[in-house]
N, C-alpha and C positions, 0 to 999 in steps of 0.2 A: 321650798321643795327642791328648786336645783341642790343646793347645798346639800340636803339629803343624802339625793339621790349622786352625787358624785363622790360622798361619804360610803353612799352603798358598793362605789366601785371601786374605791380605795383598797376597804377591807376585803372584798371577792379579789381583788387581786393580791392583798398581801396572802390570804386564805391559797388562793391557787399556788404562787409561787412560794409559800410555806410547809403548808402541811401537804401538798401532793407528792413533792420530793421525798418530804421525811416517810410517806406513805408507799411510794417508790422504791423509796430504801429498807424499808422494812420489808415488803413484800420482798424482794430482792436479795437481802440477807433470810428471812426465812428459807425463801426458795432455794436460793444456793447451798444456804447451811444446812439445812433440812434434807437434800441430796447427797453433798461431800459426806454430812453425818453419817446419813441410811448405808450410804455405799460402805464407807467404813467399818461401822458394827456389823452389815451382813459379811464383809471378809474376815471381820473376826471373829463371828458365830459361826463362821464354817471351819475357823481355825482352833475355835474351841470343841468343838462336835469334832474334827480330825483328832486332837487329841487325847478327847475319850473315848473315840472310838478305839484310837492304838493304843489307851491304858487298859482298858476291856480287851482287845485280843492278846496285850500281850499278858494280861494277869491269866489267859484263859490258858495261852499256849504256854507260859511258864509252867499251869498245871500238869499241862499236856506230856510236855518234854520229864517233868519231873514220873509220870506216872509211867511213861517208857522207859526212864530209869527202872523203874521198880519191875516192869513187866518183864527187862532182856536180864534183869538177875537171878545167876543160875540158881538160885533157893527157890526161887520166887518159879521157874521154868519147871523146877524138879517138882514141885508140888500139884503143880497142874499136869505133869506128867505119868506123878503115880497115880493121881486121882483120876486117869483115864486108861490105867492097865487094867486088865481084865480080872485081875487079883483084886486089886483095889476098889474095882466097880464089881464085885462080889459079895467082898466085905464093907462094903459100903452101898450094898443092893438096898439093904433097908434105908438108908437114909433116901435114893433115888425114887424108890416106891414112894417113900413118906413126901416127896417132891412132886412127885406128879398127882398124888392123891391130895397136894394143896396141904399137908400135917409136916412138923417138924419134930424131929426129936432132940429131948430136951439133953442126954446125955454126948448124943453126938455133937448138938448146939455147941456145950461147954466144950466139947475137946476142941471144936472150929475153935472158937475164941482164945485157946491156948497158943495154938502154931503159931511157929516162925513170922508167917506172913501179917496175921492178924499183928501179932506185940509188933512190927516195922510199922505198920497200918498207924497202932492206936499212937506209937510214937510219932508219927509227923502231924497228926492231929492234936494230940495233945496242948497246941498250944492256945486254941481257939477253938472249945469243940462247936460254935455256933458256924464255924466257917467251913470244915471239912469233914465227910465222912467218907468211909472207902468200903467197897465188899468187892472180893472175887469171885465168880463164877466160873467154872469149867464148859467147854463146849457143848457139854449132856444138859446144863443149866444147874447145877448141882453147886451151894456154896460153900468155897472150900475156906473161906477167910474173912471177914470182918473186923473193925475198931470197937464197933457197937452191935448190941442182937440185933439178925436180919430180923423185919415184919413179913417180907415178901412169903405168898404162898406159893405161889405157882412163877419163878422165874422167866421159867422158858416161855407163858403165854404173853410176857411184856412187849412190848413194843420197841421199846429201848435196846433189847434184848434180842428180839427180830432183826433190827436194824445190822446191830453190831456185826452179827456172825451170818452175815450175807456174802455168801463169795467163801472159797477156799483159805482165803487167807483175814479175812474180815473188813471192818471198816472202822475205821476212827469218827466216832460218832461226838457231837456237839449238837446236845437238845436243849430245845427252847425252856426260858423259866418256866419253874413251875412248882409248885408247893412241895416241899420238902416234907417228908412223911413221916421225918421225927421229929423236928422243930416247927413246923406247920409255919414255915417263912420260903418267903420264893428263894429259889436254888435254881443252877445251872448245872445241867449232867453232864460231865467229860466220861466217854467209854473209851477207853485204848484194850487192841488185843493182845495178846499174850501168844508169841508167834516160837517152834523147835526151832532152836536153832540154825540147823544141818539145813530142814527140807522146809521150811516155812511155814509148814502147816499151820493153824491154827489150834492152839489147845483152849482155848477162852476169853476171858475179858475182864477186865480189873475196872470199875466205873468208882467216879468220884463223883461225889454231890456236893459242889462251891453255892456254901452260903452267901446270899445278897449282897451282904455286907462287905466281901469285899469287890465285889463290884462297885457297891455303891462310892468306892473309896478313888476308882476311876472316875466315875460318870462325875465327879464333884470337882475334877478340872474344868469341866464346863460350866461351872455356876459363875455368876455375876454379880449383878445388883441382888439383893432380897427381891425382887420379886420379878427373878429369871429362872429358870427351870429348865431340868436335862431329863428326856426321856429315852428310852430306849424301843426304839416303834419295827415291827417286824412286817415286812412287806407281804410277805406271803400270810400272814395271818390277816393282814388290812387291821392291827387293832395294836394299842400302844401296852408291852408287857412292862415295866418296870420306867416309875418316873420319880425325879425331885422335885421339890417345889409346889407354883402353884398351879392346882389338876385342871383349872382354868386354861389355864396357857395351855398347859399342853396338851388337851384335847383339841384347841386354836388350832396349835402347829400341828397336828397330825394330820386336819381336816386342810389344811395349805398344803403341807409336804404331799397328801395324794393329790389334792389339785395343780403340783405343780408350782405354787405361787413361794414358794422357798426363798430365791434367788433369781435372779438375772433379771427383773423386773423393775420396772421405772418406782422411782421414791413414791409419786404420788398414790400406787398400788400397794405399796408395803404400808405409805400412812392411812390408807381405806380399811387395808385388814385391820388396825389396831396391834400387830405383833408384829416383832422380826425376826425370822427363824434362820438357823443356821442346820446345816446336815452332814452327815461323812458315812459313807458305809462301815460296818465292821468285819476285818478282813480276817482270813487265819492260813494265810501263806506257809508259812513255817513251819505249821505242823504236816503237810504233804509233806514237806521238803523233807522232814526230819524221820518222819517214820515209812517212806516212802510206798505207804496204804492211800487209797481210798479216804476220802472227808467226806461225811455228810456233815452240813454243816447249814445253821439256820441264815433269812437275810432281815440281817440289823443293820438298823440308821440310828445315832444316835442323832435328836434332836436338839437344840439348845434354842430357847427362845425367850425372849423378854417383849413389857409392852412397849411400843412406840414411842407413847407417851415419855417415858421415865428414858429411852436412850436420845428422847429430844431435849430432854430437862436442860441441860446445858445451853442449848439453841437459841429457847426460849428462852431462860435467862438474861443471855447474848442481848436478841431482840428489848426484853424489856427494859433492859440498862440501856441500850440506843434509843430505844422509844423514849423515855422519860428521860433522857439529855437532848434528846431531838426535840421536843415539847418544848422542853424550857429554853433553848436555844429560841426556838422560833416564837415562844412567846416575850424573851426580850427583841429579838429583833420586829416583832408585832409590835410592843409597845412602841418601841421605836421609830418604828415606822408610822404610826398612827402619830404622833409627837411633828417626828420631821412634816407630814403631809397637812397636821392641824395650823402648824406655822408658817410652810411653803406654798401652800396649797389653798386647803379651809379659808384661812381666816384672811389674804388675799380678795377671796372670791366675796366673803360677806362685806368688807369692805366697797369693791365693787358694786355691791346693790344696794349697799346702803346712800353711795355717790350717787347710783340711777337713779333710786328713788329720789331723792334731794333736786337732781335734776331735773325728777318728773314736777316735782312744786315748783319748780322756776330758780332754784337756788343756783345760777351759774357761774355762780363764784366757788363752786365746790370745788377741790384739786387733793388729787390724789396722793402726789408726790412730794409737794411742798417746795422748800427751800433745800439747799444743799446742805446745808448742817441738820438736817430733821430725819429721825429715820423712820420713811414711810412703811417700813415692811414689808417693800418689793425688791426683788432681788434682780438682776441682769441678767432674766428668762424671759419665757414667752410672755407670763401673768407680768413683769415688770416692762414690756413692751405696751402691752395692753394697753395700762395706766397710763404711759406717756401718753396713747394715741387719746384715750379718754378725756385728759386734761387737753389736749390737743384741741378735740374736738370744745370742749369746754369753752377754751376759749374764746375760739369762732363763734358760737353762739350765744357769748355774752357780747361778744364786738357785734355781732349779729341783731343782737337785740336795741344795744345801747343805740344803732345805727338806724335802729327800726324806732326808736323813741324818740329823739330827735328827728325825725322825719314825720312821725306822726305828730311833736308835739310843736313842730312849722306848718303841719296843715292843722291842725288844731288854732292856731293862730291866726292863719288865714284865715282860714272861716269864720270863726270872731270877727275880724277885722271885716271882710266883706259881709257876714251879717249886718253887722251894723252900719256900715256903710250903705247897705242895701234900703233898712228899712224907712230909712231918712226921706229916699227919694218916693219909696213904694206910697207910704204915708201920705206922701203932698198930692200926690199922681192919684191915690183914691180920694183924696178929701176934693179935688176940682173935678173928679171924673162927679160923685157926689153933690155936687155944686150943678155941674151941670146939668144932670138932670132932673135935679126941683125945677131951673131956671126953664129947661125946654118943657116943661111939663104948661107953663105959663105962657110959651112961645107963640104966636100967631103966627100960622104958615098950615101950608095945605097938609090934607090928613096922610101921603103919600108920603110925602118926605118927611112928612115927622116921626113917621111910620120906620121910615129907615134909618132916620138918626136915633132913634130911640135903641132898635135893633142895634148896631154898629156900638153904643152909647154901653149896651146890655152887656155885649161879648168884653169891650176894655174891663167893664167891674170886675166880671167875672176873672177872668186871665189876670187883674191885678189883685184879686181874691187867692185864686190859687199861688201866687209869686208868692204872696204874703205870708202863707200858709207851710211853704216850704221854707222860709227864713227861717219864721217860728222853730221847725222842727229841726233845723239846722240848729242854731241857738241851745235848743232843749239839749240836742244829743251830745256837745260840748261841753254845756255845762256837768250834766251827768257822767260825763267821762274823766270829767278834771274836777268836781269836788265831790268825799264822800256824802250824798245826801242822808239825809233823817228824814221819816216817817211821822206827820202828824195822826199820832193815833187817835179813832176816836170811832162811838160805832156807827156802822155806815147801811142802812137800807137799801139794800141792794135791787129790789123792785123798785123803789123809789125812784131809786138811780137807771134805773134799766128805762122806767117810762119817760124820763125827761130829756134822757138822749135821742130816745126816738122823738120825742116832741118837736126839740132844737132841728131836727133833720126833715120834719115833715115837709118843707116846702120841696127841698131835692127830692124826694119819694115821689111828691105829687108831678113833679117837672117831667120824672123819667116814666111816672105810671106804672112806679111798682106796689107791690102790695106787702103790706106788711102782715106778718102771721105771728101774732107776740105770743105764747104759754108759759103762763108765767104760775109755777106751782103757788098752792092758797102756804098762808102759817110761813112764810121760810124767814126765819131767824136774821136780826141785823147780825154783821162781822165786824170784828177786830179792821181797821185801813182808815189809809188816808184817801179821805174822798174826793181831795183832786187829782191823786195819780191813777186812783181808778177809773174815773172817771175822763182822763185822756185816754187810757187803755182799751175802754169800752167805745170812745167815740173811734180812734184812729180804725176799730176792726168792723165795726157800722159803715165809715165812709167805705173802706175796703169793697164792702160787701154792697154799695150803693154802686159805688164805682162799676165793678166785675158783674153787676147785673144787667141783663138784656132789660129793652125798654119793655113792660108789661110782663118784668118775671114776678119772684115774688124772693124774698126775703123773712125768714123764719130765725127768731130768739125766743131758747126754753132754756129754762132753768128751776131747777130741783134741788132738794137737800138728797145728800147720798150719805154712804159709808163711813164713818170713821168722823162724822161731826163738819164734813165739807159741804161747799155749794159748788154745783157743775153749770156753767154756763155756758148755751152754745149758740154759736151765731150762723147760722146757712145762708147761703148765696142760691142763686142758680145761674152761673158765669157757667163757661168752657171749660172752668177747672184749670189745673196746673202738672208740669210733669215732674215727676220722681227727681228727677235732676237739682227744679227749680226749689222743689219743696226743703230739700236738705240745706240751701244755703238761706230761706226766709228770713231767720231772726241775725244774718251778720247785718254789720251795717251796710250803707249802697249796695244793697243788692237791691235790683228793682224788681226781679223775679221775670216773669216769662212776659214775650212782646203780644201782650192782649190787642185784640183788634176795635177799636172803639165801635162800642154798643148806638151810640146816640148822636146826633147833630144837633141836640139841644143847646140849649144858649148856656146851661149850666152844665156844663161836661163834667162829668165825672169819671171816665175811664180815659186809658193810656199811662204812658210811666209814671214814676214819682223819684224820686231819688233813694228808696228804696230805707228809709231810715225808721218808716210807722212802727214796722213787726220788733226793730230792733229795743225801740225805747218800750211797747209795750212787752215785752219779755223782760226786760231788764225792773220795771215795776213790778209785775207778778210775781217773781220771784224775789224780788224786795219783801214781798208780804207772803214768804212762804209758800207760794202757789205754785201749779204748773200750766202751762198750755200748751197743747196738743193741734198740729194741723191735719187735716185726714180728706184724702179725695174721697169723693164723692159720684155715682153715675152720674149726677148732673149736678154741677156745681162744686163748693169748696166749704168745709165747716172748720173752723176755728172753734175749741172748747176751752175755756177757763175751770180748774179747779183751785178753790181755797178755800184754806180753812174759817170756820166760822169763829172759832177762839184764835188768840194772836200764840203764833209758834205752835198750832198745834202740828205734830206728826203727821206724814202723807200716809196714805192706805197704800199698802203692798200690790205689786202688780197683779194679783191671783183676786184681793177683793176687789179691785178696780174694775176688774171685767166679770166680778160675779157680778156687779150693780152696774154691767152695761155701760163701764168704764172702758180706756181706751186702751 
């Protein structure tokens, strides 16, 4: 799990110090690029909208100036001047009735289309009749000239025509597109007046109708990409009269340019719209200047706009070529990094726990670093500091140990040696204490004293009973620590064994006047054991429990089959019990456990120390036979439980069914 989990920190941080940068960078070049871009294309949509806006006024006022040619030449002067003498508006009274009565006639028609004026007219038209037509009008509204047959019926009611010849001297008039009424194609009206020389006056108006097209031949300096578009949008009408491109866009840009959002505005507002528009007005300076009348004159913008999208194409691009070298950059140095950290790092560490654990079985010979010719795969860092201190430590705890074996295996000898030293003497000491008294038993002497020697007689057996008792389990515990023993298997009835213990013990029971309470389940099954190691197991936790009893308690052994094919056997006292302290170190060896107060002044003492070796040897057998045992305080007293199995090796029950069956 560590290894894991410092595997998880590795990658989060190659992840962090990888792709947050490259992520960084990319937002970063978007953003910047995305801005420099914006800014740039909107200065060059306003630079293309300036230059169709001044290809539009000046293809307008090149008409302009051309049609003031034609208006101050004296042919052109003469003709507008006889058609307003009184002679001539006599003889041409019928055509001016035919005029205001909305009728033309057909013979006067043809002779218009003969004059002077008309053949100048059709000749400059001539070379495009889609692009140019021309008619003159006299101040009465009467037409004195045309390229092509007029349609108009009524002149003077036009509006164009109103416009014109306002004021003494007129107006140079430029109206908005508008359907051309013999090509049914948008056109643009230029009116110029037609002014006498001498006194200024006004004699009429000479109006031309420029077809679309060649506007259209301006407005197409502003085109771009394929899918950018130039309109020509008129403020006072709020509505877009003549566009290129696509009608998409430029409905976009119309609906920006009255809101404003055209220009001067941060990138990220021009990337929200979806468009980038560019704008210029369209001016017509020139023609004041030159015919020095009055301008009416319409307000154009032309628009130029593309999508966002397609003038970031390059950006983007930009971005995904840095993106996909930043990727692979960071994924070789990911690998890399995962590589260097699996060798410098990782495999370090798995090493390390593989030493601990080795350590944890007792393996203290384990070393991490080796010999100086061996290459341990620590390098002169912290992880290779570590390992010194590890083997370090190692060390110590194998001097540690070796230093703890020999010492134990000098008291180990000891004790040997005084065991058997011991019992030589104990031996002769009970066999004459034994002598002596069959012999006082036979003695003549008053009832008093014999009375007291027999007492005094009682207490040596005894106290040479217990010495004896302790050598044994000195002896026992030594040997079981210095040879592996074996197990005489064979099957052993365990009530059997349970009643002949208490048997052996009856006389102690009766001494202290305790009660014994046996329940011993009917049917329980012989087990797998050897029946003298059980059977010291079983006595050592009896005397225990004789010992640690008040004189007139009672002492209770049950035993049951339970769970999983086991027998549970349980021994109770009713002693003072023990404390939490004393309970955790019961089964080392020498422990004597807590300083009990002796129960009885009987001749046959059973409480006070021991040398604390019972609990150790019977744990060390239980668990020879696959069992466990459990000590557990009690309100009054102490219970000691045996569980084992009834078959030999079988499996212990889980702690969950242990305590379904009132296990511990």
């Amino acid at each position: 799990m560590v290894r894991l989990t410092i595997r998880r920190k590795l990658v989060g941080t190659l992840v962090i110090t990888g792709f947050l940068p490259m992520l960084i960078l990319l937002v970063s070049v978007l953003s910047y690029g995305t801005h420099s871009r914006l800014k740039t294309v909107s200065a060059e949509f306003n630079e293309l909208a300036l230059a169709s806006s001044q290809g539009v006024s000046d293809r307008i006022e090149s008409e302009a100036r051309r049609l003031f040619l034609l208006a101050r030449l004296p042919g052109t002067v003469r003709i507008f001047e006889t058609s307003l003498k009184p002679k001539a508006i006599k003889v041409g009274g019928n055509l001016a009735a035919d005029q205001v009565s909305g009728k033309t006639s057909t013979p006067h028609l043809k002779k218009i289309l003969r004059d002077a004026l008309s053949n100048s007219m059709r000749i400059i038209s001539a070379d495009n009749p889609q692009r140019f037509h021309f008619v003159a009008v006299n101040a009465t509204g009467e037409i004195l000239a045309a390229d092509i047959p007029p349609t108009e019926k009524s002149i003077r009611s036009h509006k164009w025509f109103e416009n014109a010849t306002a004021g003494t001297a007129g107006r140079v008039l430029i109206k908005a597109i508008s359907e051309d009424v013999h090509t049914h194609q948008p056109a643009v009206i230029l009116v110029v007046p037609v002014e006498e020389p001498k006194t200024g006056a006004m004699l009429g108006v000479i109006k031309e109708t420029i077809g679309i097209h060649t506007i259209e031949r301006q407005l197409a300096r502003g085109m771009g990409a394929s899918e950018s578009s130039v309109a020509i949008f008129d403020t006072r009408l709020g509505r877009t009269l003549f566009s290129i491109g696509s009608v998409k866009n430029t409905d976009e840009a119309a609906k920006l340019f009255l809101r404003g959002s055209s220009g001067g505005h941060s990138w990220l507002s021009l990337l929200a719209h979806g468009l980038v528009v560019g704008a210029a007005p369209v001016q017509f300076h020139s023609v004041t200047q030159t015919s020095g009348l009055p301008l009416l004159s319409p307000h154009w913008y032309v628009l130029v706009s593309e999508p966002a999208i397609t003038v970031l194409a390059p950006i983007f691009d930009q971005a995904r070529i840095v993106a996909v070298l930043g990727l692979l950059m960071i994924l070789l140095l990911f690998g890399l990094g995962l590589l260097i950290s699996q060798r410098e790092v990782i495999t370090p560490i798995k090493r390390l726990r593989v030493a601990a654990a080795a350590v944890t079985r007792g393996e203290l010979n384990m070393r991490l670093l080796g010999d100086a010719t061996h290459d341990s795969g620590f390098r002169h860092d912290e992880l290779g500091e570590l390992a010194h201190d590890f083997d370090a430590m190692t060390k110590s705890l194998q001097n540690a140990r070796h230093a703890l074996e020999r010492r134990e295996a000098a008291k180990s000898r000891f004790i040997t040696i005084a065991a058997h030293e011991l019992r030589t003497p104990i031996g002769a000491l009970l066999g004459h204490l034994d002598l002596i008294k069959s012999r006082l038993a036979d003695a003549a002497m008053d009832a008093d004293t014999k009375a007291r020697l027999e007492h005094s007689l009682m207490v040596a057996i005894s106290n040479g009973t217990r010495l004896e008792n302790i050598v044994n389990e000195l002896l026992k515990l030594v040997k079981e620590d210095r040879i592996a023993q074996t197990l005489r298997w064979q099957k052993v009835n365990m009530a059997e064994l349970v009643k002949s213990v208490c048997s052996e013990h009856s006389d102690f029971l009766h001494e202290r006047r305790l009660k014994l309470d046996l329940r011993l389940a009917e049917n329980i099954r012989s087990i797998d054991g050897d029946p003298d190691k059980l059977r010291d197991a079983l006595v050592n936790v009896v005397v225990n429990a004789i010992r640690f009893s008040p004189e007139g308690g009672t002492i209770r052994i049950a035993m049951r089959e339970i769970v999983g094919g086991m027998i549970e056997l349980d021994v109770e006292d009713s002693g003072p019990g023990m404390s939490q302290e004393a309970m955790g170190s019961l089964f080392e060896p020498f422990q004597p456990g807590d300083d009990v107060a002796h129960h009885s002044t009987s001749l046959n003492d059973q409480s006070g120390f021991g040398l604390g070796l019972g609990l150790a040897i019977v744990r060390r057998f239980i668990d020879m036979h696959g069992g466990r045992i459990f000590i557990q305080k009690l309100q009054v007293g102490t219970r000691v439980r045996f569980i084992l199995p009834i078959q030999r090796f079988e499996p212990l029950p889980s702690m969950n069914e242990l305590l379904a069956s009132d296990g511990l």
